[in-house]
N, C-alpha and C positions, 0 to 999 in steps of 0.2 A: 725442055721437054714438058708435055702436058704429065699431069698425075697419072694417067693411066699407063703411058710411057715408063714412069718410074716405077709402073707398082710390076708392070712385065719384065723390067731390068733387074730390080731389087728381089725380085719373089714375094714382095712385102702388100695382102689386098689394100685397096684404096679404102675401105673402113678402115684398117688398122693405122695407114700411113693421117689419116685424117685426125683419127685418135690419138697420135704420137704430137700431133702438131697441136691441136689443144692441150696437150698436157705439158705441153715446152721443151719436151723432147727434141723435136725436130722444130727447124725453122720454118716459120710461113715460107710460100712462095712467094715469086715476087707475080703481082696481079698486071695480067695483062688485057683483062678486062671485069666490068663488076663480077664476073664468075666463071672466070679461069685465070689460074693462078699457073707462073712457069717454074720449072723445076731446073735444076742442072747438076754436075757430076759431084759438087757436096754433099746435096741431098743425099744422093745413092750411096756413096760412103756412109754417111749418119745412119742410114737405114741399116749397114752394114753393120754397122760400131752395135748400134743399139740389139740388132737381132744375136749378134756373138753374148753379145753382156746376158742376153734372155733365156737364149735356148741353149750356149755353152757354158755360159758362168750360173746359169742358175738366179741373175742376181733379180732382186726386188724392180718395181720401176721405179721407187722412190730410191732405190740404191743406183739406179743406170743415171737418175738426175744425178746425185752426189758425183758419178765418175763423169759424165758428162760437162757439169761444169767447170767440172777440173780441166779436163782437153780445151775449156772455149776461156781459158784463164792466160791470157798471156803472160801475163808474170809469174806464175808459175813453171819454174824450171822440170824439163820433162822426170828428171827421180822425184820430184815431188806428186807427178801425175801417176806417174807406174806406181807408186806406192798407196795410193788413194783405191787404184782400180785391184794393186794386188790384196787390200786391209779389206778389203770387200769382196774378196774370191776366199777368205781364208775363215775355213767351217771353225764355231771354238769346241773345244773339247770339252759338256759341261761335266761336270765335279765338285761337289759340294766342296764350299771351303771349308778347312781346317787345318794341323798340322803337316798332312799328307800333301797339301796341293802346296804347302809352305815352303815345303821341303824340294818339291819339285821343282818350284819356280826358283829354289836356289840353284839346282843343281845346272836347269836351262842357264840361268845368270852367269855359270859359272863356265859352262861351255863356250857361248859367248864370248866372254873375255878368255878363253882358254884359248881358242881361234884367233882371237882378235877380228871380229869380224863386226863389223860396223853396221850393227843392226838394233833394234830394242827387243832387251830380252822380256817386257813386259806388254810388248804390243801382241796383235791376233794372233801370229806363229808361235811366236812364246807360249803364250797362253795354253795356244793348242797343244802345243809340245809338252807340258806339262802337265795338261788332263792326261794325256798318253801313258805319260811315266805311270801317274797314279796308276790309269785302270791296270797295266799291266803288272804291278804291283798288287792290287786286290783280285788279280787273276792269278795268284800266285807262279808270275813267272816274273817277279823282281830283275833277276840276273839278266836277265836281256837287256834290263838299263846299262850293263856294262860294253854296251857293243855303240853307248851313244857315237864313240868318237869315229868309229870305224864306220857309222854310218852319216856323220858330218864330213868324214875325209872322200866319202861315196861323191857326197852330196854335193862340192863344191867345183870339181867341174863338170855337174851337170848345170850346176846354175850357171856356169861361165858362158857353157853351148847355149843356154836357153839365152843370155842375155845378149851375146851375139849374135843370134836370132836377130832377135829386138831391133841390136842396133843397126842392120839393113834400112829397116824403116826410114822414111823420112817424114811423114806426116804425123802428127801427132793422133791425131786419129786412130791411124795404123799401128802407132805401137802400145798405144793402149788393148787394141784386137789381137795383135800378137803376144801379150802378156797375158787375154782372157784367154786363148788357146793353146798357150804353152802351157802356163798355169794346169786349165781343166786336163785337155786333153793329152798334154805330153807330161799329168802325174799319171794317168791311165795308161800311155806306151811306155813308160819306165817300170813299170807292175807289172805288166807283161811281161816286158824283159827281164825282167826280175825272178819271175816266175820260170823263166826257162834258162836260166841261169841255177835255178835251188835244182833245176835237172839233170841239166848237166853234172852240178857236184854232185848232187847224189849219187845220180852214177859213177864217177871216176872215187867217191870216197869208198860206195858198198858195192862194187862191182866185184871184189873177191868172196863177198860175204850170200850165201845160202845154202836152203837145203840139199843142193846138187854137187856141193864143192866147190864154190869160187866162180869163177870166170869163164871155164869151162865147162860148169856143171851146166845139167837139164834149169835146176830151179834158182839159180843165182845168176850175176853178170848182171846184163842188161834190162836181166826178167825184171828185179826189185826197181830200177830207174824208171821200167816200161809202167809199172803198176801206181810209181810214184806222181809218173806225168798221165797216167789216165785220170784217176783221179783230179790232176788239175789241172782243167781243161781242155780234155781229149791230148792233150803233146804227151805221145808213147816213143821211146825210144826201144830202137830195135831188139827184138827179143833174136837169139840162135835159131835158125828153122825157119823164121819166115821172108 
């Protein structure tokens, strides 16, 4: 296909795809005369790859090279690829160093090996997980670090779903795209879900509790869940009466 073919396939204007191809991004065409150059269904992938890493990962274009020539590295075993493209989705938490973040970065460590889970507790996630502790720590709500585990026992089959996700893939390409979209976007649908889950409990916890008497009352039940979930994010849960 000519460029202009790929740029109505891809969504991607022929300035930008021209720009991606000097900066080594994307591969030349193959020239099928001094000036026109032919395209085919890699291209349109790469353009794929490249616009998820931009517009969904947020990432640099000196960071999409990095992920990049990781996918065009055949010797590199695909966990070595996912984890290039994941070390480059993962924001750090800054935090001045000192004791506090010392302390953190034990306690991530500690987690880690408490799970047994085959990861480094001093790479980007770590990291971040440990600015976390801090801030929430100097936001005087410490005690929530006591809920790490129940949020690692959350947390592991959701990575299981996300990575069997992944493993449908077949191209390397694609599963580096489905690691930028699971990553960005499916920590944004588990927030949500998240979110209407703290509703739900709310409700079934203080559904006995208001000013009306309980469950039955005018100002309690569902009113306190209703109030809870307008506030976040418009999800009201049914009040009596309407």
């Amino acid at each position: 296909m000519r460029i202009g073919e790929l740029s109505r396939r891809s969504g991607v204007p022929v300035p930008t795809i021209k720009f991606y191809v000097r900066e080594g991004l994307l591969p030349a065409g193959q020239l099928t005369s001094p000036n026109q150059a032919s395209y085919d269904s890699g291209h349109e992938r790469r353009l794929r790859l490249i616009r998820a890493l931009l517009d969904v990962g947020g990432l640099s274009l000196a960071a999409i090279g990095d992920v990049l020539r990781a996918v065009e590295d055949p010797e590199q075993p695909v966990h070595k690829v996912l984890g290039v493209a994941s070390k480059r989705l993962t924001p750090l938490q800054g935090s001045e160093p000192g004791p506090e973040l010392d302390d953190a970065r034990d306690e991530v460590a500690e987690l880690v090996e408490r799970r047994g889970w085959l990861a480094d507790a001093h790479g980007p996630a770590g990291e971040c997980l440990a600015g976390v502790l801090v801030a929430l720590r100097r936001a005087g709500h410490g005690g929530f670090v006591g809920l790490l585990d129940d949020y690692a026992a959350a947390a592991e089959p959701v990575a299981r779903a996300d990575l069997d996700y992944v493993g449908r893939r077949v191209a390397r390409e694609d599963l580096v795209e489905s690691v930028v979209v699971g990553t960005v976007l499916g920590e944004a649908m588990f927030s949500a879900l998240r979110r209407l889950a703290h509703v739900d409990a709310s409700a079934r916890a203080f559904e006995t509790v208001g000013d009306g008497g309980g469950a039955d009352g005018d100002g309690g039940g569902r009113g306190e869940a209703g109030a809870y979930g307008d506030g976040d994010g418009g999800v009201v849960a049914p009040v009596d009466g309407e």
